[in-house]
C-alpha positions as CSV (number, residue, x, y, z in Angstrom):
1,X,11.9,23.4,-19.8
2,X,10.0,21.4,-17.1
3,X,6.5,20.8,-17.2
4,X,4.1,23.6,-14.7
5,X,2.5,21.7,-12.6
6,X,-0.8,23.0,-13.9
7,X,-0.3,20.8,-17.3
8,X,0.3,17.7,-15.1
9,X,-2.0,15.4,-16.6
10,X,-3.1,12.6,-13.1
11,X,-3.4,10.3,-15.4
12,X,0.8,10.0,-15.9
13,X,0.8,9.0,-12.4
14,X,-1.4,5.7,-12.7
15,X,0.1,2.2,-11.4
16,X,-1.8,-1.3,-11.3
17,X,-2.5,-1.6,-7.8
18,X,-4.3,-5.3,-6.9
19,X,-6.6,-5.7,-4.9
20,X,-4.9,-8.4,-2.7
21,X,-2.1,-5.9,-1.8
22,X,-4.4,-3.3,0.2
23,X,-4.3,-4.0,4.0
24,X,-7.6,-4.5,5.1
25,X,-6.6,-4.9,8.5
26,X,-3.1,-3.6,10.8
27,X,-0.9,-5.9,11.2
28,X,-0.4,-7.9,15.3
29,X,2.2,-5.5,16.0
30,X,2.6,-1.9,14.6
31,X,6.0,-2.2,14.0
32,X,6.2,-5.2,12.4
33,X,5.5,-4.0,8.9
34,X,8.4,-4.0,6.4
35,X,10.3,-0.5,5.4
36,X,11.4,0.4,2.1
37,X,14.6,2.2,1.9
38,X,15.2,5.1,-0.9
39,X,18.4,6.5,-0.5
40,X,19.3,8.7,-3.8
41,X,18.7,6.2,-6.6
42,X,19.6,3.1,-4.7
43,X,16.7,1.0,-3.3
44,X,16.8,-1.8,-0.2
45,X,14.0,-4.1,2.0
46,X,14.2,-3.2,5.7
47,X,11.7,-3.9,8.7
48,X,10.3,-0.6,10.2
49,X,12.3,-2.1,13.8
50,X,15.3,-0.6,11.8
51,X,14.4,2.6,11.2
52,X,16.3,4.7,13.8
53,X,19.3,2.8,12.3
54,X,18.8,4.3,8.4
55,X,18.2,7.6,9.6
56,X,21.2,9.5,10.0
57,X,22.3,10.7,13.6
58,X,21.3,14.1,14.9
59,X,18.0,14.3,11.9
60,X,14.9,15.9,13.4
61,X,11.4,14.1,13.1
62,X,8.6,16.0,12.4
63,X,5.5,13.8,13.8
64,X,1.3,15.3,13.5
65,X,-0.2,15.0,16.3
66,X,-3.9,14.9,15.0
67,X,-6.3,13.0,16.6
68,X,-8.9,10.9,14.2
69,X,-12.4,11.7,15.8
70,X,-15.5,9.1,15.6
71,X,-16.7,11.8,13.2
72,X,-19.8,9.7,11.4
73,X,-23.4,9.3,13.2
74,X,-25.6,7.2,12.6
75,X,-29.5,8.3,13.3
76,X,-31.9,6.0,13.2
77,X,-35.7,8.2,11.6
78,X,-38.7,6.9,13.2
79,X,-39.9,5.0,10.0
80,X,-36.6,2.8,10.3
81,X,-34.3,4.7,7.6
82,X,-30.9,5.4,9.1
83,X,-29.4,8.7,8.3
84,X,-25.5,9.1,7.8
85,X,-23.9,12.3,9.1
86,X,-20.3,12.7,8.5
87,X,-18.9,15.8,10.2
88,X,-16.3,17.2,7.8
89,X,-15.6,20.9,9.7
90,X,-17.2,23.2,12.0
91,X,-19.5,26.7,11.1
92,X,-20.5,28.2,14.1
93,X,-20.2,29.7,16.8
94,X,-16.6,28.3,16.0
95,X,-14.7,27.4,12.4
96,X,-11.0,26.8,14.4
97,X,-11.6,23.2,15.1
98,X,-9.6,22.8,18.1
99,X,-12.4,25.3,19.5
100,X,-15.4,23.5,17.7
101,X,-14.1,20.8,19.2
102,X,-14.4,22.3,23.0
103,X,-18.2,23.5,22.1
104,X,-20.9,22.7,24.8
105,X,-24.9,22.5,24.1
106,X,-25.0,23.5,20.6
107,X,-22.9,23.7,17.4
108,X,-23.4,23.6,13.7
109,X,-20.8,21.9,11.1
110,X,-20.5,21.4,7.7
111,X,-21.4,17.4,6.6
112,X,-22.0,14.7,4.3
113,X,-25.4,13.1,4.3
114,X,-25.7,9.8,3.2
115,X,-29.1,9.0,2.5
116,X,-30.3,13.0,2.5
117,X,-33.2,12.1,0.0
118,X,-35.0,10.6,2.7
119,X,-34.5,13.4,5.7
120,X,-35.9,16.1,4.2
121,X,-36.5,18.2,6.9
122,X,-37.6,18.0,10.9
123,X,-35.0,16.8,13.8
124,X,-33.2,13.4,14.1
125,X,-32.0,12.0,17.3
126,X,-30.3,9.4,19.1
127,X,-29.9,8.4,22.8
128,X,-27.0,9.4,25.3
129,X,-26.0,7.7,27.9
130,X,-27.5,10.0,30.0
131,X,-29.1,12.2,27.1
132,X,-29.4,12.5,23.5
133,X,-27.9,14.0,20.5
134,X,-30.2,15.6,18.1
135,X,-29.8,16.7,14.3
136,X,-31.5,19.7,12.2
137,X,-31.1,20.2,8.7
138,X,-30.2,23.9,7.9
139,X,-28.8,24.3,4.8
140,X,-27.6,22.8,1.6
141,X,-23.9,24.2,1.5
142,X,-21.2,23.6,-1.5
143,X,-19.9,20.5,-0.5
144,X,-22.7,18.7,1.6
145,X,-25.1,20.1,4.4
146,X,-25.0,22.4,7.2
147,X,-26.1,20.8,10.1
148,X,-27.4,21.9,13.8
149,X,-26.1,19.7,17.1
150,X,-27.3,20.1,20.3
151,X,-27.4,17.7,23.4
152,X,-28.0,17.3,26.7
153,X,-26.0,16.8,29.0
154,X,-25.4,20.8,27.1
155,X,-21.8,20.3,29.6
156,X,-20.8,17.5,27.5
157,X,-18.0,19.0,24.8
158,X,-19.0,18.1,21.1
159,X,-15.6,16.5,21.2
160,X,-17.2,13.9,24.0
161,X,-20.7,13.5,22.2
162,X,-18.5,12.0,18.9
163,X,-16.4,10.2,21.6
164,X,-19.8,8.8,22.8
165,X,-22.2,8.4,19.8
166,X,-19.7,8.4,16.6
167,X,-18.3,5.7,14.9
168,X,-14.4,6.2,13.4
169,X,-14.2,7.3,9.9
170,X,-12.0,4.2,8.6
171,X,-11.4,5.5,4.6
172,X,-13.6,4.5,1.8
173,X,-11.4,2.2,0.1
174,X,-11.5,-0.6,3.2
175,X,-15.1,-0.8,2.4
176,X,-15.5,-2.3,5.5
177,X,-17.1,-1.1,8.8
178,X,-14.7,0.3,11.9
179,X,-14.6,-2.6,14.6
180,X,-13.5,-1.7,18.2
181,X,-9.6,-2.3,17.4
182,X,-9.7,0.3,14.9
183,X,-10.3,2.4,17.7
184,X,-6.7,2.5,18.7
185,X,-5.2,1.1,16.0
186,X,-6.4,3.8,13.7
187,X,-4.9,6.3,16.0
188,X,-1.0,6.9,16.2
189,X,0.3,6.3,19.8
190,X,1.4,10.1,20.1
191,X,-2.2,11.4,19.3
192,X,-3.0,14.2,21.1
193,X,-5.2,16.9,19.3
194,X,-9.0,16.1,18.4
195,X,-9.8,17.1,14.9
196,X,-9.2,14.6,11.8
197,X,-11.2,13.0,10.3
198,X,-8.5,10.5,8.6
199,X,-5.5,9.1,10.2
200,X,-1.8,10.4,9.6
201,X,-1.0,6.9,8.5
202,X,2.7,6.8,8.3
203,X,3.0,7.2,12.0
204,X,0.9,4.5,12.9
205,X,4.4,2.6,12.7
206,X,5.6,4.1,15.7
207,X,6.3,2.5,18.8
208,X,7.2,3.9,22.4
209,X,10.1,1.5,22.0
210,X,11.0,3.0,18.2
211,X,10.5,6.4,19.8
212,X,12.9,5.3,22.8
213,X,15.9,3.7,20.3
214,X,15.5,7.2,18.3
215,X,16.1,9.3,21.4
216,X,19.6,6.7,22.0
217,X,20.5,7.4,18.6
218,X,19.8,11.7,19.4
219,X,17.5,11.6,16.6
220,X,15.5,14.8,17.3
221,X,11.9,14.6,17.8
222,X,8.7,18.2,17.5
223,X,5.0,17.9,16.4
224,X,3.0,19.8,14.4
225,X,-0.8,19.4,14.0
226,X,-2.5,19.4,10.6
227,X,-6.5,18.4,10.7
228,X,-6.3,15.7,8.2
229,X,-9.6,16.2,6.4
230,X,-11.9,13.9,4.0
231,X,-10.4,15.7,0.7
232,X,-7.7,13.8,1.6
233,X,-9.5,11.1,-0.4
234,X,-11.0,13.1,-3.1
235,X,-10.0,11.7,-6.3
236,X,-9.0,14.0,-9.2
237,X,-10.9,14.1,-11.8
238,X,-9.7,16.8,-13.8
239,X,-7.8,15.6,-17.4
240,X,-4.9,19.0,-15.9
241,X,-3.9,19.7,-12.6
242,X,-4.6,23.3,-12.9
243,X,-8.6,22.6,-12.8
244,X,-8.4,20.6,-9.6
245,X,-8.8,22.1,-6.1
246,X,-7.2,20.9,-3.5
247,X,-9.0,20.8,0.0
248,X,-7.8,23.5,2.7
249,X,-6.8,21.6,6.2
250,X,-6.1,23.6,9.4
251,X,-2.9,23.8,10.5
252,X,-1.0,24.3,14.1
253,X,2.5,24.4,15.2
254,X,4.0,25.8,18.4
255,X,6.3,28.2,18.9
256,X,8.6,26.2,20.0
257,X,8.6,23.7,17.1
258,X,9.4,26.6,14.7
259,X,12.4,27.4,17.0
260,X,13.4,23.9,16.6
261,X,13.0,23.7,12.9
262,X,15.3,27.2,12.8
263,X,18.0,25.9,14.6
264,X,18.3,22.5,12.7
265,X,19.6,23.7,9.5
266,X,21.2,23.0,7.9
267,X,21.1,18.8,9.5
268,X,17.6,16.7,8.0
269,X,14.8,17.3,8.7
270,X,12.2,14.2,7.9
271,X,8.5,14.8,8.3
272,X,6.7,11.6,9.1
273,X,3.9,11.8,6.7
274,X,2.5,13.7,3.9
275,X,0.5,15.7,6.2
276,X,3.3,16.6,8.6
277,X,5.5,17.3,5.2
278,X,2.5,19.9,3.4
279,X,2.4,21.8,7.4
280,X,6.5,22.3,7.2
281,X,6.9,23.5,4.2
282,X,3.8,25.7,4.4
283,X,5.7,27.8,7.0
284,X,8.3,28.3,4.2
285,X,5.6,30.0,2.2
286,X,3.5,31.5,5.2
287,X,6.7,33.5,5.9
288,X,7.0,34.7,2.7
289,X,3.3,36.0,2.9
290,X,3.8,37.6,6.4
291,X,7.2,39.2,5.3
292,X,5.3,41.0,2.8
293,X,2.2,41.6,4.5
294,X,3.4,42.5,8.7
295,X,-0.3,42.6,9.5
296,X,-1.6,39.7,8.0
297,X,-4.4,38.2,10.2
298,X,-5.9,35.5,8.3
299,X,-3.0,33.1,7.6
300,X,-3.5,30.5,4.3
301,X,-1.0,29.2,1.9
302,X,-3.0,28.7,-1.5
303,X,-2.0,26.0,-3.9
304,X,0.1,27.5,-6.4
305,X,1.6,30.1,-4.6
306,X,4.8,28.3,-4.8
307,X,4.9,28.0,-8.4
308,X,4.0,32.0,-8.9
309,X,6.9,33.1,-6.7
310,X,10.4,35.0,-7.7
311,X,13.0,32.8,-8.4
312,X,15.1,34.8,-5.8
313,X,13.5,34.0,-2.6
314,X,14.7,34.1,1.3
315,X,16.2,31.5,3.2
316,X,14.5,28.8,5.7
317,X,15.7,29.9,8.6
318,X,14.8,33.7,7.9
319,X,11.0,33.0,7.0
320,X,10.8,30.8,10.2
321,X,12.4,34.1,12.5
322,X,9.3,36.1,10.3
323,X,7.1,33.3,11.8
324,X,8.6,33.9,15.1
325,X,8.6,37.7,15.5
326,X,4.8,37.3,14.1
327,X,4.0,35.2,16.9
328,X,5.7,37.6,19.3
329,X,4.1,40.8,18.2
330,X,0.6,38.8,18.9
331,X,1.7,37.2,21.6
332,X,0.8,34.3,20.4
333,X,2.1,30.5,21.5
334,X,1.2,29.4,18.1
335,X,0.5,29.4,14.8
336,X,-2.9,29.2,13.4
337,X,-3.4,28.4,9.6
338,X,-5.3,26.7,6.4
339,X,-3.4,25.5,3.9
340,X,-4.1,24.1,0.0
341,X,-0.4,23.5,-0.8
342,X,-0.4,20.9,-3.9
343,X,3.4,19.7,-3.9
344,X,4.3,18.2,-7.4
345,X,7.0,17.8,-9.6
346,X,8.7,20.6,-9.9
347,X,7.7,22.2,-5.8
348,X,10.8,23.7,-4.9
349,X,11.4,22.2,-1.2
350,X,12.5,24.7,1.0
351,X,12.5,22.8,4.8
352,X,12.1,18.7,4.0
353,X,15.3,16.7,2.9
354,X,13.5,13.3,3.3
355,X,9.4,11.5,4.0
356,X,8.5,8.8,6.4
357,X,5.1,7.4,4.4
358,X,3.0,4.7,3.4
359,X,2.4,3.5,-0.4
360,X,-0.7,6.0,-1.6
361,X,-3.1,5.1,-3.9
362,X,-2.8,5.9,-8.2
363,X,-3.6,8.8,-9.7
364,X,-3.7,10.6,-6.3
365,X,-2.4,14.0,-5.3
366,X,0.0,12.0,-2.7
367,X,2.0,10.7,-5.5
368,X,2.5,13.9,-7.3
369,X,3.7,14.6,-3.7
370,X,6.1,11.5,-3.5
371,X,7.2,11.7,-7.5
372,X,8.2,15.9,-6.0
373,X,10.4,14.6,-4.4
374,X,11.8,11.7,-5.6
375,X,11.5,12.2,-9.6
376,X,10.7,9.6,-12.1
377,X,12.4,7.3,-9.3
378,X,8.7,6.7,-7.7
379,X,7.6,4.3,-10.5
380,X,11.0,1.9,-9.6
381,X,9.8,2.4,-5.9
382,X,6.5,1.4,-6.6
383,X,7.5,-1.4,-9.1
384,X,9.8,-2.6,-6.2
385,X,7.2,-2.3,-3.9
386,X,4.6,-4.2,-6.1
387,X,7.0,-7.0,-7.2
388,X,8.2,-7.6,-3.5
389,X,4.5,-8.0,-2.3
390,X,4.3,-4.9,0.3
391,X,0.6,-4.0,1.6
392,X,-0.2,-0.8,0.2
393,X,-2.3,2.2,1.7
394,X,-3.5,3.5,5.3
395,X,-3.1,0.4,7.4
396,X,0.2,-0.6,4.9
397,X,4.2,-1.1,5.2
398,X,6.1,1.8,5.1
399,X,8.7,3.7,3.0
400,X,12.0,6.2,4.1
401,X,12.7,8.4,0.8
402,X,15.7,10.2,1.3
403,X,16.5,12.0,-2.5
């Protein structure tokens, strides 16, 4: 009987990762990084260039949109000290982020604080171009501080003021500061939507001219959005699976996209990323919950949902038409949802036949995601990947898994 993925132990996922095989920096060109092939069992070197070639004709692409804000400010306190704010998600008047995002004069979010010993109460501020940004300590909350924004010019949006006075949340493991290329190199070319706070590395591959050569080949191409969020990093610490909580992230996807995803079936569909793979197959199970709930107003997917369901369960393309008459009888354009979907060995996947992503750190909750769907096979990908020298993590080659 296969293991629940409660008893997972993280620990069975650990790999020797050196040092010297983390990219520190992109590469010149975004799609010169190499692309490992998985193709049921069988294992080949590639350059991403080729990647419209190994997918198979008439596949949709699933890409996330998100847009990586310069989410950490630094305030300098009149004694000298500087005061790290790292906007995680927003509290009020607004918690939808793509309306936090649109907030003028005041708002108040949910943060890390580095150096919060030494602010312990009183205003911080910094200068504007033509105004200034100021801080208030509020609250202690469970996973940092609420904190207070306000600003003048009060027309600027909030999504502006991080534009103007943040500095891009590169992740931890760089241990580096963000210099100006980062700026657009840490962004996908497609992004569009203001929210994360960590970039949906796989894309960052992606080319026009890759985009173009996938059109010729009528590989299909939607978005989705998914906020990626800073528990994206948070290690697990837990010696079982089943006492680690995964982070909630905000999810949106159009109308339009769910049509697209109905009519595919039953041809690929590849998500490119983890992020983009987590939102699809969360619509499998937001279906599921709307089916049996027609009035359901606050949508969330909670992590084991999947692994608590009946073993006779509808398919795809009927909990997508759910999704669809939902957003009809609320005349809505899209869907709106959180989502703590932990995908593991033994997730039943229900929309994905395939993953577009990077090489992800051990002991992580984005190789449980990987060794899903792949099986014990991730270790000879890794091991390949390892032996033949490939730069691992966010700014990193690539990989197509296709079980």
């Amino acid at each position: 009987m296969p293991l629940h993925p409660k008893n997972i132990t993280i620990q069975d996922f650990r790999y020797q990762l050196p040092e010297s095989l983390v990219a520190q920096f992109p590469l010149a060109n975004r799609d010169a990084s190499k692309l490992l092939f998985y193709q049921r069992g069988s294992i080949s070197d590639h350059g991403f260039r080729e990647i419209p070639d190994l997918l198979s004709p008439e596949a949709l692409l699933i890409f996330n949109d998100t847009k990586v804000v310069q989410a950490r400010l630094l305030f300098t306190k009149p004694t000298g000290g500087i005061i790290e704010i790292f906007c995680l998600e927003p509290v009020f008047p607004y918690t939808e982020m793509q309306q936090a995002m649109q907030q003028t004069t005041t708002c108040s979010w949910q943060c890390l604080v580095g150096n919060a010993k030494r602010w312990k109460s009183g205003l911080l501020q910094m200068p504007l171009p033509t105004g200034f940004l100021q801080a208030e300590l509020q609250e202690r909350a469970a996973d940092g501080f609420i904190i207070k924004f306000s600003w003048q010019p009060a027309a600027l949006t909030f999504a502006e003021v991080l534009e103007t006075a943040g500095k891009l949340p590169l992740p931890p493991y760089l241990n580096r500061d963000a210099e100006e290329a980062d700026k657009i190199r840490y962004q996908t070319i497609y992004a569009a939507t203001e929210g994360a706070v960590a970039a949906p590395t796989a894309g960052l591959h992606f080319t026009e001219n890759i985009l173009t050569k996938l059109t010729q080949r009528n590989i299909k191409q939607a978005k989705v959005t998914l906020h990626v969020g800073a528990g994206t990093f948070k290690p697990v610490k837990a010696s079982a699976m089943a006492d680690h909580q995964m982070h909630a992230e905000e999810i949106y996807v159009s109308s339009a996209t769910i049509r697209s995803l109905q009519e595919q079936f039953p041809k690929s569909i590849i998500p490119v990323g983890t992020t983009s793979l987590r939102t699809l197959e969360t619509l499998y199970w937001l279906g599921i919950l709307i089916a049996r709930n027609p009035e359901l107003k606050s949508l969330h997917v909670p992590q084991w949902l999947p692994y608590e369901a009946d073993a006779a369960l509808p398919r795809p393309a009927e909990t997508l038409q759910v999704l669809l008459d939902y957003l009809q009888a609320n005349q809505l354009d899209y869907l709106r949802a959180t989502t703590q979907l932990l995908i593991a060995p033994g997730y039943p996947f229900r929309i994905c036949s395939g993953l577009v992503t990077n090489f992800h750190q051990p002991e992580s909750t984005l190789l449980l995601l990987v060794s899903a769907l792949i099986g014990e096979d991730w270790r000879r990908v890794y091991e390949h990947a390892l032996e033949n020298q490939y730069r691992f993590l966010s700014y990193g080659d690539s990989s197509l898994l296709l079980p």
